[in-house]
C-alpha positions as CSV (number, residue, x, y, z in Angstrom):
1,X,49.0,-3.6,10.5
2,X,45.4,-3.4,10.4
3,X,45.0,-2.8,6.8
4,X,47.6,-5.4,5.5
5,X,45.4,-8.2,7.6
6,X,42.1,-7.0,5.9
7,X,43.6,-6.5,2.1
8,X,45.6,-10.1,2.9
9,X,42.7,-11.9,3.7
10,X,40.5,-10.4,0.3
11,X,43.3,-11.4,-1.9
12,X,42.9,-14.8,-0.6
13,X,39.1,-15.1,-1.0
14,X,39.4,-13.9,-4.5
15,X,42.1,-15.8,-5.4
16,X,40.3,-19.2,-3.7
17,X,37.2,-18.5,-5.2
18,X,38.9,-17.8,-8.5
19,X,39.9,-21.0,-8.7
20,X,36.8,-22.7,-9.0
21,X,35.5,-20.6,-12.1
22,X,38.5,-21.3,-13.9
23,X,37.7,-22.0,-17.7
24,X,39.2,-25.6,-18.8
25,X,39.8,-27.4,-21.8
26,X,37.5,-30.0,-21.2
27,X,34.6,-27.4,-21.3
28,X,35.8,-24.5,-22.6
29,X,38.0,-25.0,-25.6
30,X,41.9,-25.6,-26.3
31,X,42.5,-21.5,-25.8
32,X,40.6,-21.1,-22.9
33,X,42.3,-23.7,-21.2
34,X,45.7,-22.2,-21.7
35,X,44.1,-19.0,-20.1
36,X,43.0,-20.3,-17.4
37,X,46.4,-22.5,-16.7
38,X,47.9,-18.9,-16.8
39,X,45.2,-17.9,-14.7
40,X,45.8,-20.4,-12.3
41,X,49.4,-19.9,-11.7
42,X,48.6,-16.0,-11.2
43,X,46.2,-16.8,-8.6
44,X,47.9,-19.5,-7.0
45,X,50.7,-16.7,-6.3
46,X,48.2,-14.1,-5.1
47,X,47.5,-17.2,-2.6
48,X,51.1,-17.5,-1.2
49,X,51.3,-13.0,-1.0
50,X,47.7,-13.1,0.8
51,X,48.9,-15.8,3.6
52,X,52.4,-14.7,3.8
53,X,50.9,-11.2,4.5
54,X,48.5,-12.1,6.8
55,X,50.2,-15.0,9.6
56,X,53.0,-12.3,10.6
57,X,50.1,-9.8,11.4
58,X,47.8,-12.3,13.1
59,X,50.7,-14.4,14.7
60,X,51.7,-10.6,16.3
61,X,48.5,-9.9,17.5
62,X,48.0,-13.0,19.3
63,X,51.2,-12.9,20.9
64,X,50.3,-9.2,21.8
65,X,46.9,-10.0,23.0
66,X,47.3,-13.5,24.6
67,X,46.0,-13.9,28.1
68,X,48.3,-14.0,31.0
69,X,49.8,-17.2,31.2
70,X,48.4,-18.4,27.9
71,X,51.2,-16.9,25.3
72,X,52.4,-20.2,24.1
73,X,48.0,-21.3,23.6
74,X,47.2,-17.8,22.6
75,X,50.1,-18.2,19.8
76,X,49.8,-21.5,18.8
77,X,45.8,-21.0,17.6
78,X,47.2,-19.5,14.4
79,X,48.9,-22.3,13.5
80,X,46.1,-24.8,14.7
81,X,44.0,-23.0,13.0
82,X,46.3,-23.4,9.7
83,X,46.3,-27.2,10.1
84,X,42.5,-27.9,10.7
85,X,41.8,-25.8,7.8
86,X,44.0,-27.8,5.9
87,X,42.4,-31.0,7.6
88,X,38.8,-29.7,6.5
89,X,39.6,-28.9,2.8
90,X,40.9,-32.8,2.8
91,X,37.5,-33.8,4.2
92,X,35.8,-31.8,2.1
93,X,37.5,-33.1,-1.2
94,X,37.2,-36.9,0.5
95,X,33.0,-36.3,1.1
96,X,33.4,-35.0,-2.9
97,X,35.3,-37.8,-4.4
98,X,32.9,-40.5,-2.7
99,X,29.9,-38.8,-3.5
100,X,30.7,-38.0,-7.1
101,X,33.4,-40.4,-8.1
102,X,36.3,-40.0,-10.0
103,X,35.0,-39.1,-13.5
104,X,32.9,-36.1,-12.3
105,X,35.2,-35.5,-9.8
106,X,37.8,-34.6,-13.0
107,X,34.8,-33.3,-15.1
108,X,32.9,-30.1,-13.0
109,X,33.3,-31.4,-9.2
110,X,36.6,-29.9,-8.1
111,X,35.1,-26.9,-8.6
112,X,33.3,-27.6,-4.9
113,X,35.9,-26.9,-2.4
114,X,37.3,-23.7,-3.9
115,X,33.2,-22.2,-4.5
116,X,32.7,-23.6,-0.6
117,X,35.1,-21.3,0.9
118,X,33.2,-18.3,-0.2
119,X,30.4,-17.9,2.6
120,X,33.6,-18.4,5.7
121,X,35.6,-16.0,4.0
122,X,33.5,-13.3,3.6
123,X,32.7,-13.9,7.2
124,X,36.2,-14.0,7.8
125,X,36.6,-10.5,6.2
126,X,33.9,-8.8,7.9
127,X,35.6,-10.3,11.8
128,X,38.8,-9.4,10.5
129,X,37.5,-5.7,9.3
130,X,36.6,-5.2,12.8
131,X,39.9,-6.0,14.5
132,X,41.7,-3.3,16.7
133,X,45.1,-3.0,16.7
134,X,46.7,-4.3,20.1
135,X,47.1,-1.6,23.0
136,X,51.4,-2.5,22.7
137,X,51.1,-1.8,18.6
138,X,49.2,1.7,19.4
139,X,52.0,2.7,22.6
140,X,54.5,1.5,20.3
141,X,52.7,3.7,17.7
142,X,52.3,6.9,20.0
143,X,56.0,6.7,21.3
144,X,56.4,6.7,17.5
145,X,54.8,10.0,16.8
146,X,55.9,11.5,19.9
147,X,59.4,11.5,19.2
148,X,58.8,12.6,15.3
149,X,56.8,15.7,17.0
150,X,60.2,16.9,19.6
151,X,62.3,16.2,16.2
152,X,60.6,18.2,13.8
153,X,60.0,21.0,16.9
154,X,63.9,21.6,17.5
155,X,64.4,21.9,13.7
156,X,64.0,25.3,12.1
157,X,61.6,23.8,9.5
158,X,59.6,26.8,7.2
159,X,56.5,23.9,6.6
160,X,55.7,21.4,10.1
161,X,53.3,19.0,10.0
162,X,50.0,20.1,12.0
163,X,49.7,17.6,14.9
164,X,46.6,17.5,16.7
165,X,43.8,15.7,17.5
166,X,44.3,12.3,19.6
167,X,47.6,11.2,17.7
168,X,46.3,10.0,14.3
169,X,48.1,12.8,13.0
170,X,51.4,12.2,14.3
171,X,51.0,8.4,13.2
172,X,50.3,9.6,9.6
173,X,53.1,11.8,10.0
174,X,55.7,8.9,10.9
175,X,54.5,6.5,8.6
176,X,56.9,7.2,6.0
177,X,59.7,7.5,7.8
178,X,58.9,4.4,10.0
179,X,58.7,2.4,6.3
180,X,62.4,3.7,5.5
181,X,63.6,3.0,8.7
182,X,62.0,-0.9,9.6
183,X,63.9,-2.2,7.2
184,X,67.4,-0.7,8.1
185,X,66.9,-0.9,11.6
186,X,66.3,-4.9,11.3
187,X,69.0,-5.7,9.2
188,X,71.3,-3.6,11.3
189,X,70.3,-4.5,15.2
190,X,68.8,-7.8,14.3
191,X,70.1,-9.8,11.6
192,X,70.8,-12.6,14.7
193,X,67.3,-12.9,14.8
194,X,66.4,-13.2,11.2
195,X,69.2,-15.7,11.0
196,X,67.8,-17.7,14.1
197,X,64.4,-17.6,13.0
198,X,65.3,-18.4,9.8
199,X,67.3,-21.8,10.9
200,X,64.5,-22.5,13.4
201,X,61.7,-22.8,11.0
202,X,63.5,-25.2,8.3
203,X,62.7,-28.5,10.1
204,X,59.0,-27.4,10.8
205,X,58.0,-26.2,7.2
206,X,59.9,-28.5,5.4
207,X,58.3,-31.0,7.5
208,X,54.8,-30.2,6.8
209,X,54.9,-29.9,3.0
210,X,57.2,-33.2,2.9
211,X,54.2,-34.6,5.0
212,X,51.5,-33.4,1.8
213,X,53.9,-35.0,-0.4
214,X,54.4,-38.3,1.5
215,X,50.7,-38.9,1.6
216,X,50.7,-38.8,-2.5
217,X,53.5,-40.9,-2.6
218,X,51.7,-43.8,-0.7
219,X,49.1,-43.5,-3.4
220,X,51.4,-44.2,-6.0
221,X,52.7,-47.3,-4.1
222,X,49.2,-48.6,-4.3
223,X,47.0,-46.9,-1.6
224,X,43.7,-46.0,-3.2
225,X,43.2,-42.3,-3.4
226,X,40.6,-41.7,-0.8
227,X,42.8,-44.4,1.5
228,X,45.8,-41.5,0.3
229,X,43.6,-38.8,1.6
230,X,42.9,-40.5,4.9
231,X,46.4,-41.0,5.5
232,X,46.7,-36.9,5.1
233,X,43.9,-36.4,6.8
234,X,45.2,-38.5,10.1
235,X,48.7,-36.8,9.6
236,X,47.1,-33.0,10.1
237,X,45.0,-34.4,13.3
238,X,47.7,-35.7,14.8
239,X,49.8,-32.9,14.3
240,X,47.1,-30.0,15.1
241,X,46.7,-32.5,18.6
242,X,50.3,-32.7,19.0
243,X,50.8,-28.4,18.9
244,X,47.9,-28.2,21.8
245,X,49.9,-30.4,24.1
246,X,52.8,-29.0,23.4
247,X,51.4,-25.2,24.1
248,X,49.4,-26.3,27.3
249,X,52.8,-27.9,28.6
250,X,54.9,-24.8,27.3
251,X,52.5,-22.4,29.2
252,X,52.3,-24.8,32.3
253,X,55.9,-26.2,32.7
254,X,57.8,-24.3,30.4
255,X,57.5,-20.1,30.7
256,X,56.5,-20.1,27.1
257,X,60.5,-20.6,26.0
258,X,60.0,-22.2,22.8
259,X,63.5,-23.1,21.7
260,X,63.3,-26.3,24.1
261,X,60.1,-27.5,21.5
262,X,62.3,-26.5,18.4
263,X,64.8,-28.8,19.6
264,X,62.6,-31.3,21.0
265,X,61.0,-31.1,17.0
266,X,64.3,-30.9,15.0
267,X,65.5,-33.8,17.1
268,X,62.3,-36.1,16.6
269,X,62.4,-35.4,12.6
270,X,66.2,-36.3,12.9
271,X,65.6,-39.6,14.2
272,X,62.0,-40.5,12.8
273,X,62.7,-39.2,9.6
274,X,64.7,-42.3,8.1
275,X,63.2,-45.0,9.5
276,X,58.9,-44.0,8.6
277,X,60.1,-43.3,4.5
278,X,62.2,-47.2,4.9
279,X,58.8,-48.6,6.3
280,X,56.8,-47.0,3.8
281,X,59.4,-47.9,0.8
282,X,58.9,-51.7,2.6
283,X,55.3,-52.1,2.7
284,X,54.1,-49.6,0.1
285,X,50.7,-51.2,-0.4
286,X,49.6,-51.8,3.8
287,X,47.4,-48.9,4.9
288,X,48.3,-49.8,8.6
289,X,52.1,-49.1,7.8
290,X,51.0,-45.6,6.4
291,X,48.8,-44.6,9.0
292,X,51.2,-45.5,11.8
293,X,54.4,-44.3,10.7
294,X,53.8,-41.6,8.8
295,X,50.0,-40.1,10.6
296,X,51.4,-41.1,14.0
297,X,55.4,-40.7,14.1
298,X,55.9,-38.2,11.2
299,X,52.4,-36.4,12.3
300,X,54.2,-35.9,16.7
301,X,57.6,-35.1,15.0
302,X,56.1,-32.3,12.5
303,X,54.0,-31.1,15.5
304,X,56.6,-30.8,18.0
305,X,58.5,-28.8,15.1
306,X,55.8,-26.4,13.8
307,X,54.3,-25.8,17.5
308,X,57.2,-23.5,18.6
309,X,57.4,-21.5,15.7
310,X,55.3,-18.9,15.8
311,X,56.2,-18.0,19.5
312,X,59.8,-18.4,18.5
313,X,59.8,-16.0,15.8
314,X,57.3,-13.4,17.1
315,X,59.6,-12.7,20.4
316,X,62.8,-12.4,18.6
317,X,61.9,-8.6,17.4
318,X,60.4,-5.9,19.0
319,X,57.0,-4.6,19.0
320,X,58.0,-1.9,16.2
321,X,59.2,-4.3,13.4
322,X,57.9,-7.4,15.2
323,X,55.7,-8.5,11.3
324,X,58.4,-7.7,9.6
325,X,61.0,-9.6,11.2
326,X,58.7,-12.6,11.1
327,X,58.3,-12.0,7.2
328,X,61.9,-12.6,6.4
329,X,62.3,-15.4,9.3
330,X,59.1,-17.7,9.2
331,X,57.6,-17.3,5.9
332,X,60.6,-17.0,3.8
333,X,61.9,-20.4,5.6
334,X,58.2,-21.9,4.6
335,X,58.9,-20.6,1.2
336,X,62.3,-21.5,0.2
337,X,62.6,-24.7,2.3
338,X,59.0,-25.8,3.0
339,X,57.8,-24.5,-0.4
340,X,60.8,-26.5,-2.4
341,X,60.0,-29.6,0.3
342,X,57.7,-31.6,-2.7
343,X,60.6,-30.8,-5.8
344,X,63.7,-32.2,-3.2
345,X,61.1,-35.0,-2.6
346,X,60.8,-36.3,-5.5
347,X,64.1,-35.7,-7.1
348,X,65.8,-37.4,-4.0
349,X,63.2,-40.7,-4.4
350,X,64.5,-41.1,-8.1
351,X,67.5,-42.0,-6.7
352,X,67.0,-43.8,-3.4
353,X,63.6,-44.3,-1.7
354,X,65.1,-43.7,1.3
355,X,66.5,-40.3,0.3
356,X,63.2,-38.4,1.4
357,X,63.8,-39.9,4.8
358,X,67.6,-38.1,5.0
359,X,66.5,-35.2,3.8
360,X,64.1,-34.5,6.5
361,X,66.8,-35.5,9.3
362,X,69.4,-33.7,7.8
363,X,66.6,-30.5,8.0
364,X,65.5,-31.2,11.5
365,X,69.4,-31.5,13.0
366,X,69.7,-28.3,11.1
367,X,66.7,-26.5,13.0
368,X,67.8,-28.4,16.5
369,X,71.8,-27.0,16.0
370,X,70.3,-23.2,15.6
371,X,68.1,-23.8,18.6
372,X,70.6,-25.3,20.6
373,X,73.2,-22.3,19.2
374,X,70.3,-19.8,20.4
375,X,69.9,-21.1,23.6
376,X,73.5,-20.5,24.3
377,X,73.3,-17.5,22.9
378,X,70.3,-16.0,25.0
379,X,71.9,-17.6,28.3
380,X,75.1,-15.3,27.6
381,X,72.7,-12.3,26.6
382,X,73.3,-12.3,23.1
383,X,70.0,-12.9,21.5
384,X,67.0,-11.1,23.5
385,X,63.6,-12.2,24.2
386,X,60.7,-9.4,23.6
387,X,57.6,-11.6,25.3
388,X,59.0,-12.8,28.6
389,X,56.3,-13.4,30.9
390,X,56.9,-13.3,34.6
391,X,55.4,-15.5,37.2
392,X,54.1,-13.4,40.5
393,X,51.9,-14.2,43.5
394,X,48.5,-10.9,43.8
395,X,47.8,-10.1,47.4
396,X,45.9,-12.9,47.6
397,X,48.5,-15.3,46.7
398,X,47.4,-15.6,43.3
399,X,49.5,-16.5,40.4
400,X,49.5,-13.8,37.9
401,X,52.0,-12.9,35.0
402,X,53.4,-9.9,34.6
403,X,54.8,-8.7,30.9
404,X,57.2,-5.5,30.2
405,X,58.9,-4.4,27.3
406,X,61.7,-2.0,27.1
407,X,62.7,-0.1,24.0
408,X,65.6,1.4,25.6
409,X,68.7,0.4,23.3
410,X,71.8,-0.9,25.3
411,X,75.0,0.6,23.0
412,X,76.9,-3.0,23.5
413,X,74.2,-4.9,21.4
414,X,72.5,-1.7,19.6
415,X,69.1,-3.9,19.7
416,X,66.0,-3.7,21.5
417,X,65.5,-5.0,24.8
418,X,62.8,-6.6,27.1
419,X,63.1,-5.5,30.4
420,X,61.5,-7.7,32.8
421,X,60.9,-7.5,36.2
422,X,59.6,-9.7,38.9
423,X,58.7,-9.1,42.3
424,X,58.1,-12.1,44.5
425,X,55.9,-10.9,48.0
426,X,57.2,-13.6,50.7
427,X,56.4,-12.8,54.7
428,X,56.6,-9.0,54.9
429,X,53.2,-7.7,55.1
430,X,54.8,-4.5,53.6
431,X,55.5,-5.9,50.6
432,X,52.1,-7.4,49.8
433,X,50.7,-3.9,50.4
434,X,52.7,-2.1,47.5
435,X,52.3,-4.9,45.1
436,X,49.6,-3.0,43.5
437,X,51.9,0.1,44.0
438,X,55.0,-2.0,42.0
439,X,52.3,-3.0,39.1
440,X,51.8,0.5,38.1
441,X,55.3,1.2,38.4
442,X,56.2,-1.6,35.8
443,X,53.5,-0.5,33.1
444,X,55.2,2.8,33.6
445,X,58.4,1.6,32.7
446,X,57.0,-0.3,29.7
447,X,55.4,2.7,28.2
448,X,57.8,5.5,28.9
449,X,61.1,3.1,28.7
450,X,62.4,5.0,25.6
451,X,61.8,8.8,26.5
């Protein structure tokens, strides 16, 4: 996964910073402005590959990496991260409209924020360059390779790959085979997953580009554009703030179960989502209406909608097709529902004003239904959980969390399962003493689980 994060995050520098040398009409001619309109749309695309390629990967590795106790945090920094960098690209074109003003703004100065993000990329590139893969990805890996080695040793094969060496080998050896296989394997063992993923994350990415779109729209009610860019501005800060709180009070009261925020989200957009577009359709001029209804309400109810997300979708699928599965869950909900968000938008408010505000409720009851359906559906065993942390008193007393995965595939649901186990030490001296002893013993049964 390693390479697809590094080659991800240099098709989105180039692509970025290809934007701002763009030729235009205004200074380069009628031709080269129809080149670099083409140009634009090319690169624009390379964009949406680059991030679509990268989030699974990251949002994977943080979930496999997270400190005890902190999945729900650890997971949710991707997508903080997402909406503050959206938040400073807004600054950054607010500090350049005011400072230049509209004329040269249109003339050479929107050139600025795309040339800006060249120096944080390329430090970007170099960190992510240096990223190891996560200790579950390379057992996961090893288990991988093992099993390839016993097959190809009990066949009577003329030519058999060379393994040796500390396991790169046998890792080169399965790659193929692993890339026929993901794919088959997911839409076979978990296409209850993809599906609940895929439900889940309607509300939250429709919500979030409907959110872009809003902000525009209260400019063209009468806001002035750097009041319009406030407005967005306010909107991301309020829901970056509202996907902390919600991961501190997952982690803390919660056991990191995210489909109690996905329903908490798709609920909030179903009842918010009517009344903040009829307050903005009534007072489309008031900058007090836009930055209270649709900053504050629309900015908690889009929070409490994304926040879950990427916890939801990377512990639906196992360690082995984890990125994979969150490709066609999360980002293919992002791009058909949240990517098509701004197009419904606007068709729907050439008909009613209020449309907009149905559309998101109708999306967010959509997203609460599937969580609600998936929480049944977990509580009857149906739909398994691979990051399931465990809460256990150390020798001491301490509160630490224990994680296990199990690859072992039960023949009723012919998916893979988490095994978790939790020991509790209560009076019995005895049983503090082998608490270290039962630690070891569970890390054994994560790694070795499928042999």
């Amino acid at each position: 996964r390693k390479p697809v994060v590094v080659w991800s995050m240099a098709g989105m520098l180039a692509a970025t910073v290809g934007q701002g040398c763009l030729p235009t009409r205004a200074c380069c001619g009628e031709g080269a402005g129809h080149f670099g309109a083409a140009m634009l749309f090319f690169l624009r695309a390379l964009q949406g590959l680059s991030i679509g390629g990268e989030v699974g990967a990251i949002a994977t590795y943080f979930a496999e990496t997270a400190p005890r106790g902190l999945l729900a945090r650890g997971v949710a920094t991707v997508m903080m991260c997402g909406i503050l960098a959206f938040l400073l690209a807004s600054g950054v074109v607010e500090l350049a409209l005011l400072t230049l003003g509209p004329d040269r703004m249109m003339l050479w100065g929107w050139r600025l924020p795309f040339l800006l993000a060249l120096p944080p990329g390329v430090v970007s590139l170099w960190g992510r360059s240096r990223l190891a893969e996560s200790t579950e990805f390379l057992a996961v890996a090893e288990q991988e390779a093992h099993t390839y080695r016993r097959e190809c040793a009990s066949r009577p094969a003329p030519a058999e790959p060379n393994f040796s060496g500390d396991g790169a080998a046998d890792r080169k050896g399965t790659k193929g085979q692993c890339k026929r296989q993901s794919m088959r394997v997911l839409l076979k063992d978990h296409a209850l997953s993809v599906a609940v993923g895929f439900g889940c994350s309607c509300a939250g990415g429709g919500a979030f580009f409907l959110s872009i779109w809003a902000a525009h729209r209260t400019v063209q009610g009468g806001l002035r554009e750097w009041q319009g860019l406030l407005v967005s501005m306010l909107t991301m800060a309020v829901i970056a703030s509202t996907i902390a709180l919600w991961s501190y009070l997952c982690d803390k009261y919660g056991s990191s179960d995210p489909l109690l925020g996905v329903i908490m989200g798709g609920v909030s957009l179903a009842i918010a989502g009517g009344p903040v577009f009829a307050a903005i359709h009534a007072w489309p001029g008031s900058l007090l209406v836009a930055v209270s209804c649709l900053s504050v309400c629309y900015g908690l109810a889009t929070g409490l909608a994304l926040g879950p997300l990427h916890l939801l979708t990377v512990e639906l699928f196992p360690t082995r097709i984890r990125a994979l599965g969150f490709g066609l869950s999360f980002n293919l909900a992002f791009s058909y529902v949240g990517g098509t968000a701004s197009v419904v938008a606007q068709a729907l408010d050439s008909v009613s004003p209020l449309a907009p505000g149905f559309y998101v409720a109708c999306v967010g009851g959509l997203s609460a239904a599937v969580a609600v359906a998936a929480h049944c559906l977990r509580a009857r065993g149906k739909l398994p959980s691979h990051l399931v942390a465990a809460q256990a008193p150390d020798v001491a007393g301490r509160e630490v969390a224990v994680e296990a995965t199990d690859d072992a595939r039960p023949a009723r649901q012919g998916s893979v399962r988490m095994a978790h186990v939790a020991y509790r030490a209560k009076s019995h001296p005895s049983q503090a003493a082998n608490l270290a002893g039962w630690r070891s013993a569970t890390v054994d049964l994560a790694l070795n689980s499928r042999q």
